[in-house]
C-alpha positions in Angstrom: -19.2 -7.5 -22.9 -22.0 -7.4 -20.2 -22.0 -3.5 -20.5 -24.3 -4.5 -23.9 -25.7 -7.9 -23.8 -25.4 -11.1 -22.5 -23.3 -14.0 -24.1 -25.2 -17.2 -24.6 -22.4 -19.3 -22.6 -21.3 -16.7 -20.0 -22.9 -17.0 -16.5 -22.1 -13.2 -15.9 -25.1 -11.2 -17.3 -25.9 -7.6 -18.4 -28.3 -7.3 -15.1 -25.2 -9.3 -12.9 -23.1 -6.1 -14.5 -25.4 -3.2 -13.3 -26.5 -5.2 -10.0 -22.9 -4.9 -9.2 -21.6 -1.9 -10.6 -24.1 -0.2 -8.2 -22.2 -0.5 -5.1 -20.0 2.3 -6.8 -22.8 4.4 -8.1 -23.6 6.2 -5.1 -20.3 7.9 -5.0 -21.5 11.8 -3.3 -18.9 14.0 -5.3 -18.6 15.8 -8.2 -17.2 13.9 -11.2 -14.1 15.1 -12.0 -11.6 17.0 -9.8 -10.5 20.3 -10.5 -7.1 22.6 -10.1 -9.1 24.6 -7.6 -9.3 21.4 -5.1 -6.8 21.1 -2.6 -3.9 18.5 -3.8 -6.2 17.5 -6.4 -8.5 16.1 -4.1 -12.3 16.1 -3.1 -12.8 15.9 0.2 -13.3 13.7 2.0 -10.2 12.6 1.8 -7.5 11.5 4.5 -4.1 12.7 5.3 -1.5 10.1 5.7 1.4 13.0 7.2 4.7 10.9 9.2 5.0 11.6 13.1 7.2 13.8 11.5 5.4 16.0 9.4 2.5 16.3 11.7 4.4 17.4 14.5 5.9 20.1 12.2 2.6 21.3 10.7 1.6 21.6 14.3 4.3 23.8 15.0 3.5 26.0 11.9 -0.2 26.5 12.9 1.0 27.7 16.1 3.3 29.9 15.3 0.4 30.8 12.3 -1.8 31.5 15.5 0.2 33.7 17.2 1.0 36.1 14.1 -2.3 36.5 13.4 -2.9 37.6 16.7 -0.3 39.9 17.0 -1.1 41.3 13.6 -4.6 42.2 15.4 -3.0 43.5 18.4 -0.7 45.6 16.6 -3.8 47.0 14.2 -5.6 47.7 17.3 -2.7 49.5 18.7 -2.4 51.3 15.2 -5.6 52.2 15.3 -6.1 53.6 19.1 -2.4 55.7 18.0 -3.0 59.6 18.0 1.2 60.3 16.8 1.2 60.5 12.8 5.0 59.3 13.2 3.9 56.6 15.7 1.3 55.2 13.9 3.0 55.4 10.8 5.9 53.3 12.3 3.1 50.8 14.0 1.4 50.2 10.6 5.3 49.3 9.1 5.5 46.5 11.9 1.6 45.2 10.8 3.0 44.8 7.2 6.2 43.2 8.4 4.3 40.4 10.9 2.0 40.3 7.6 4.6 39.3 5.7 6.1 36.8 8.4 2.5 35.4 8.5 2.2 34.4 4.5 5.9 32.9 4.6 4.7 30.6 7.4 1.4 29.7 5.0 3.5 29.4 2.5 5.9 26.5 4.3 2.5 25.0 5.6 1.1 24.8 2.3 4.6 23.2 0.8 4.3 20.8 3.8 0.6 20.0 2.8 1.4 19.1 -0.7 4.3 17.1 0.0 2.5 14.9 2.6 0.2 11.9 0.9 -3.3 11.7 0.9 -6.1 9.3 -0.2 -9.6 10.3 -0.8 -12.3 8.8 1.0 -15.7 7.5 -0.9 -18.7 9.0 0.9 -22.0 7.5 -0.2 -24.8 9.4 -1.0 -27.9 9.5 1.9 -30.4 9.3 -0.7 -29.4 6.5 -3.1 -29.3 7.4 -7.0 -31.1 4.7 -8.4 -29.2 2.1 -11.0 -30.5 1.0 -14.4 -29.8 -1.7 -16.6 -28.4 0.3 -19.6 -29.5 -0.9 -23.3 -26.9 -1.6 -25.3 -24.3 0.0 -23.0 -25.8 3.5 -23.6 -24.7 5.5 -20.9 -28.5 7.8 -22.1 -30.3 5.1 -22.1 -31.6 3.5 -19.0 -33.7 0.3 -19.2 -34.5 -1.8 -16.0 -34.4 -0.5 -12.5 -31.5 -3.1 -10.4 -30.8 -3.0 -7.0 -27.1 -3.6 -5.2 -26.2 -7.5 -5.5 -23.8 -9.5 -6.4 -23.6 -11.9 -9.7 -26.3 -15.0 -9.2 -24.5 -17.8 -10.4 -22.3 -17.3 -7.1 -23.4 -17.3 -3.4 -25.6 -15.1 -2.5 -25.2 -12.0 -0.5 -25.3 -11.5 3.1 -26.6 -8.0 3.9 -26.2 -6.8 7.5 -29.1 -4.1 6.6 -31.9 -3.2 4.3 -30.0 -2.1 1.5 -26.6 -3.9 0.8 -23.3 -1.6 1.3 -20.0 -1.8 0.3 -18.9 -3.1 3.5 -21.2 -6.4 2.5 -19.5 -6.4 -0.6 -16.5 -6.8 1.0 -17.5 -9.3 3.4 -19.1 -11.5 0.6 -15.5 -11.0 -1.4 -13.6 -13.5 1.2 -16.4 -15.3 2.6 -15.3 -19.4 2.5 -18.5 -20.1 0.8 -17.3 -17.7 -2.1 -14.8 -19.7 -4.1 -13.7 -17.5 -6.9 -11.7 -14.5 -5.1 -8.8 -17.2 -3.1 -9.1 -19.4 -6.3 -8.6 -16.4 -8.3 -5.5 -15.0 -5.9 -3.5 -18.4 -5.5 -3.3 -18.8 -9.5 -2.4 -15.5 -9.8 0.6 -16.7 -6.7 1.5 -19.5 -8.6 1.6 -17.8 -12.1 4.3 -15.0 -10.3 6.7 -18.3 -9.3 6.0 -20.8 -12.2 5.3 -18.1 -15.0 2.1 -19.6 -15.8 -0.3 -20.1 -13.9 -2.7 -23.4 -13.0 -5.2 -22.2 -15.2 -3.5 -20.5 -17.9 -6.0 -17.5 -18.8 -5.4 -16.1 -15.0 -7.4 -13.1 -16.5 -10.5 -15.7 -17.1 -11.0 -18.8 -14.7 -14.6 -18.8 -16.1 -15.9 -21.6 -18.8 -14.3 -19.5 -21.7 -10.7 -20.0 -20.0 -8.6 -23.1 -19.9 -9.0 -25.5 -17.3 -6.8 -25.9 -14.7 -3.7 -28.5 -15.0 -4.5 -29.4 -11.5 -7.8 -28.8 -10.7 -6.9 -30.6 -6.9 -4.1 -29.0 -6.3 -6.0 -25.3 -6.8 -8.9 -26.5 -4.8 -6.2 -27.7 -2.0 -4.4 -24.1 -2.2 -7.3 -21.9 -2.0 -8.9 -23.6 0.7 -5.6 -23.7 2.8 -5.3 -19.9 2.0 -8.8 -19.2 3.2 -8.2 -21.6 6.4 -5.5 -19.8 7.1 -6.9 -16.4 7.2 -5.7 -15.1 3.9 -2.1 -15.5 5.1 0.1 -14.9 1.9 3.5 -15.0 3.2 2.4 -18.7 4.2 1.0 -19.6 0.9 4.1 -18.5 -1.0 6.2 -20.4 1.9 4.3 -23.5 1.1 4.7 -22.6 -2.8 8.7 -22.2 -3.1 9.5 -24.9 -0.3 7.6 -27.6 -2.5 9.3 -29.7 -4.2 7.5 -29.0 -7.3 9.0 -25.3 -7.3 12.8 -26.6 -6.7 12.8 -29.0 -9.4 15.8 -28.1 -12.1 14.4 -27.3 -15.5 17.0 -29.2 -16.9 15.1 -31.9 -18.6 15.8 -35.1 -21.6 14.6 -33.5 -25.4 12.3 -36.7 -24.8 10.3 -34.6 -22.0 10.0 -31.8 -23.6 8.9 -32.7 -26.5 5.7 -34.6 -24.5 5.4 -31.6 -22.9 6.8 -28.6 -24.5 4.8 -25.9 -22.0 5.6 -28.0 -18.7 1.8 -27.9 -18.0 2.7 -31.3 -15.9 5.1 -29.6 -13.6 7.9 -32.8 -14.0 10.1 -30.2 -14.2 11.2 -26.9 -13.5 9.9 -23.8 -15.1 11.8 -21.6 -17.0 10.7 -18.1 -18.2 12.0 -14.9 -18.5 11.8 -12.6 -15.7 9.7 -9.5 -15.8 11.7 -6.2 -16.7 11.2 -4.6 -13.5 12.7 -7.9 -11.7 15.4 -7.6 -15.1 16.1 -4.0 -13.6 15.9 -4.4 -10.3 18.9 -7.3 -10.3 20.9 -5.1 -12.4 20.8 -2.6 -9.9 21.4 -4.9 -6.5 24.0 -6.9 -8.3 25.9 -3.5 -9.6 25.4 -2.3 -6.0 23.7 0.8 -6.8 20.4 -0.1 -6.0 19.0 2.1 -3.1 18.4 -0.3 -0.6 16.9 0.8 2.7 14.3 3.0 1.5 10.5 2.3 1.7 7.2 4.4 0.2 7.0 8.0 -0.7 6.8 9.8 -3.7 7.3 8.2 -7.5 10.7 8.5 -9.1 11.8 9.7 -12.8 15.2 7.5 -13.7 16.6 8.9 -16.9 14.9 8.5 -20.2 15.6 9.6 -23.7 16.3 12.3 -24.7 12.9 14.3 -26.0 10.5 10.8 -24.4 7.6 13.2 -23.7 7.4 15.7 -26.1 5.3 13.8 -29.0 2.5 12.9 -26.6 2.0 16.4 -24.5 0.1 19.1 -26.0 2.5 21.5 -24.1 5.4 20.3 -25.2 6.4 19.4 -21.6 9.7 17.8 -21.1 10.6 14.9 -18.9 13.1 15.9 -16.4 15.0 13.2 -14.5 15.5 12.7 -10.8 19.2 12.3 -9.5 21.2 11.0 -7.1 20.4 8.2 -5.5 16.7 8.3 -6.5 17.3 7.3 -10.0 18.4 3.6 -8.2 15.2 2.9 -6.2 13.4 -0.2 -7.2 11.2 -0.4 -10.0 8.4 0.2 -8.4 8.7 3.3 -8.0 9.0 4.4 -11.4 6.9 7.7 -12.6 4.2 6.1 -15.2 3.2 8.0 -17.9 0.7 5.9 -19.6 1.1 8.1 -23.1 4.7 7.5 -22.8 5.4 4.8 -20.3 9.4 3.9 -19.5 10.5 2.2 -22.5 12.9 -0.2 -20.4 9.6 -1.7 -19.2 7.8 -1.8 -22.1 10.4 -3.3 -24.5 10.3 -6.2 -22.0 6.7 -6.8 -22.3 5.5 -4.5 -19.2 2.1 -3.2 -19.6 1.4 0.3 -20.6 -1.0 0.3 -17.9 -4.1 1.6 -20.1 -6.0 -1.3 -19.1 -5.9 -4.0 -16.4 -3.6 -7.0 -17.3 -3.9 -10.1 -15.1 -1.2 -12.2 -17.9 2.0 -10.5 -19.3 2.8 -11.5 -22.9 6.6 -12.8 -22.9 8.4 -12.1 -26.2 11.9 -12.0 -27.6 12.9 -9.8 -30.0 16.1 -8.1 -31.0 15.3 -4.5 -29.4 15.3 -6.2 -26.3 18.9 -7.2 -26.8 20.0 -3.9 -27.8 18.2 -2.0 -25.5 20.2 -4.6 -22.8 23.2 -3.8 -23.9 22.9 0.2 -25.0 20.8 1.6 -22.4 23.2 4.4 -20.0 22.4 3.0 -16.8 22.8 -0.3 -17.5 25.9 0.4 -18.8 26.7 2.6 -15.2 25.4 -0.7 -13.3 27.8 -2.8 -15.4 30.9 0.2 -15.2 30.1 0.2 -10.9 30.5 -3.7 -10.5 33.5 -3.3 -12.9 35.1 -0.7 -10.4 34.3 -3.5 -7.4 35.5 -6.1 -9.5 39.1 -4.3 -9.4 38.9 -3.2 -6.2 39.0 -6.2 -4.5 42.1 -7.9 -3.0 42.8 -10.8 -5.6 45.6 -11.5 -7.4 44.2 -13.2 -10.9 42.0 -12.1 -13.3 40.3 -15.4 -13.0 39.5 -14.5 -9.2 38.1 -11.7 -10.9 36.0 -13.4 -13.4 34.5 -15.4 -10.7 33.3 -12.6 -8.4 31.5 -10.7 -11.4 29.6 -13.9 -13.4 28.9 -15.4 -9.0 27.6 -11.9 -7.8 25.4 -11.7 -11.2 24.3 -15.4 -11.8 24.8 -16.9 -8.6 27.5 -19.4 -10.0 30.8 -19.8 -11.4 31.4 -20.3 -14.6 31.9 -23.8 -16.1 35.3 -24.3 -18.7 34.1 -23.4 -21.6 32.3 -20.2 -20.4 35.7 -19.3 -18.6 37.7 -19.6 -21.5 35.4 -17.6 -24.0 35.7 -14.5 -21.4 39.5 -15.1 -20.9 40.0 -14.4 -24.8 36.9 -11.3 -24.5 38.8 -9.6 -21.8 42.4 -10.1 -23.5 40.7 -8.7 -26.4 39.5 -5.7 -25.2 42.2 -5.1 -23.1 44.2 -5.0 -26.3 41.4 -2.6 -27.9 41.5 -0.4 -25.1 45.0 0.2 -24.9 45.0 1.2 -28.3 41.9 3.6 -28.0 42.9 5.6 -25.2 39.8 8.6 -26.4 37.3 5.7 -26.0 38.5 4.5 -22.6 38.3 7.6 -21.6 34.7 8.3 -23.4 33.4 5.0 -21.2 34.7 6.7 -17.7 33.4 9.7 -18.4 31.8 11.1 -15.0 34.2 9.1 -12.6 36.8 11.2 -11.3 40.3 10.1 -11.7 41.2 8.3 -8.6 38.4 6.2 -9.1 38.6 5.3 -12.5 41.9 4.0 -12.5 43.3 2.2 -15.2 40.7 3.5 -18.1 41.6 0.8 -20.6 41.3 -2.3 -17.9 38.1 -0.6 -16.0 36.7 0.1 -19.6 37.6 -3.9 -20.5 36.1 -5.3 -17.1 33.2 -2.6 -18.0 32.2 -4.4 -21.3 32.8 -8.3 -19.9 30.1 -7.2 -16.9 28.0 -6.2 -20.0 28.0 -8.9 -21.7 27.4 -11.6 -18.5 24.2 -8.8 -18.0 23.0 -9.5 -21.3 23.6 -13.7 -21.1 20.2 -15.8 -20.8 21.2 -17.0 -17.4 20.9 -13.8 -16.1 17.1 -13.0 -17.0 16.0 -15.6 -17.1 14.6 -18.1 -14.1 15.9 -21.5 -14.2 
């Protein structure tokens, strides 16, 4: 809103906006990319190659370096040659060294392109002066503002005549600046609690709520400032709390007092986020790819056909395999015209805009998508093959390991004796469906699928304990 105008009970104003946004207006590059830029990049820009690849690109500009020097030896020798037959036979060897020397730049440049880089902002030595725009229009400067930061808050501390970013920064976590740890430890407690101490994480201004606890976010953020921005040691003093280890089992009495928990006199209970949903899938299942840290993003299977509504090219999303279809959600490939509907049906952002607060909703695509999608059903068939594998002699030892390994406890009487007459059930359907065993094994070899009609039964049981509200959701 402070592109346009001010707001009559908003501290932020239009000139706070452009005073501000002027740190970033000094930017000296061209504004867009283009194809002909290397990676996609203006420069400057900085290469982030592994010991690894650095030590191989070395090697190709060496060998790079000698080629082209022979290739000028050789030319030279070419040239001084009086023998038609000789210096025929000398310019075959420049052409063959010629082509040695473009397969080496080619290599270098596949090396290039697979190694990450970040670009660098470089500021502009003479600096483009900032407006106030009216009404927001980007052709329409009004006022002339200098670099500085909103004034309702503390002031700026330049180390200079003209402020830089570096001050910005500086200003960002100085103790005297409130907002940025106040802002970061609700955002903390939100991720454990589902909600955070002020509610409207996006908006801790006078237009959000107010905090629950307003002493208990003072107390946080100062601690985090005082203890130089440490978060592993504000979420250690978060989850040890008693506050965060309290059960949310609670009497109808209390929750009817306090049906959103704002009070904390009990646990909180919330659905988990569907890349946390996925991820625990995966590490239960055991197929999650453990081990494996940074690099490239990774395209998990999709539907069939997910891109080709949204690209003008018709271009057509093309899985990874192996075990890069298993990495943590993180990872994932985002297309923001088409994001990964696993996330989005469970209320993940499309990432078109910034989004401080995820919406929690429950509605019946969620379920089925839970309970259809392939690779949940692959993560449910894998812990069904380990279910069977191991050295027990009961089904109910079975039963145990699955619903322990996915919900972290065993199940009570009744839970055991609705999945005793599940599994007897399919068992029974299974037996007398051999083509449909066989249709939910398809892909394992035969050694390891074993007994299709039992591995398709204990298939469909893991399933189902996926799909249970124990298992997504945090008690």
């Amino acid at each position: 809103c402070a592109m346009c105008h001010d707001h009559k009970y908003d501290p932020l104003t239009q000139r706070d906006f452009y005073s501000l946004s002027a740190f970033f207006n000094n930017i000296d590059a061209k504004p867009e990319t283009t194809r002909a830029t290397k990676n996609g990049l203006q420069p400057p820009y900085v290469s982030l190659a592994t010991p690894e690849q650095r030590g191989e690109l070395a090697g190709l500009e060496a060998e790079m370096a000698r080629a082209t020097k022979g290739i000028g030896t050789a030319k030279k020798s070419a040239e001084a040659e009086q023998d038609p037959e000789q210096k025929k036979q000398l310019l075959a060897a420049v052409k063959e060294r010629e082509a040695a020397l473009k397969t080496l730049s080619g290599k270098k440049a596949r090396l290039q392109q697979a190694v990450p880089h970040a670009m660098v902002m470089r500021e502009r030595k003479e600096i483009r002066p900032a407006h106030v725009m009216k009404r927001g229009q980007y052709d329409d400067p009004g006022e002339l503002v200098t670099r500085d930061t909103p004034e309702f808050l503390p002031a700026l501390k330049k180390a200079g005549e003209t402020a830089t970013r570096m001050d910005l920064a500086e200003w960002f976590v100085d103790p005297e600046n409130p907002l940025t740890a106040r802002v970061a430890v609700n955002r903390f407690w939100q991720q454990f609690f589902g909600v955070g101490l002020v509610k409207t994480s996006e908006d801790l201004g006078a237009q959000g709520e107010v905090p629950s606890h307003p002493e208990l976010l003072d107390h946080l953020a100062v601690s985090f400032i005082e203890s130089g921005w440490d978060i592993k040691k504000l979420v250690r003093e978060i989850v040890m709390s008693r506050t965060y280890r309290q059960s949310s089992v609670a009497a109808p009495d209390d929750h009817g007092k306090d049906p959103e928990n704002r009070l904390l006199a009990r646990g909180s209970r919330y659905r988990m986020d569907a890349e946390m949903i996925r991820d625990q899938i995966l590490a239960t299942s055991g197929l999650l790819a453990e081990g494996r840290y940074g690099g490239p993003s990774v395209k998990p299977p999709q539907p069939d056909g997910l891109w080709k509504a949204v690209t003008m090219t018709g271009e057509r999303f093309k899985p990874d395999r192996g075990e890069d279809i298993y990495r943590r959600s993180v990872y994932t490939y985002w297309k923001r015209a088409m994001p990964p509907p696993q996330m989005t049906i469970l209320n993940a952002p499309i990432r078109d805009a910034c989004t401080a607060r995820r919406e929690r909703t429950n509605t019946p695509s969620q379920a089925l998508m839970l309970l259809n999608e392939n690779e949940y059903f692959k993560a449910a068939r894998a812990l069904a093959q380990q279910a069977l594998s191991i050295d027990v002699t009961s089904d109910e030892q079975r039963l145990n390991h699955v619903y322990e390994t996915v919900t972290s406890r065993l199940p009570d009487t009744s839970e055991r004796a609705t999945f005793d007459e599940l599994l007897a059930d399919l068992k029974t359907a299974y037996a007398g469906n051999p083509p449909l065993a066989k249709e939910l094994a398809a892909g394992l070899d035969a050694a390891s699928a074993g007994d299709l009609a039992e591995l398709a039964a204990w298939t469909v049981v893991v399933n189902t304990i996926y799909n249970l509200d124990i298992t997504k959701t945090r008690d």
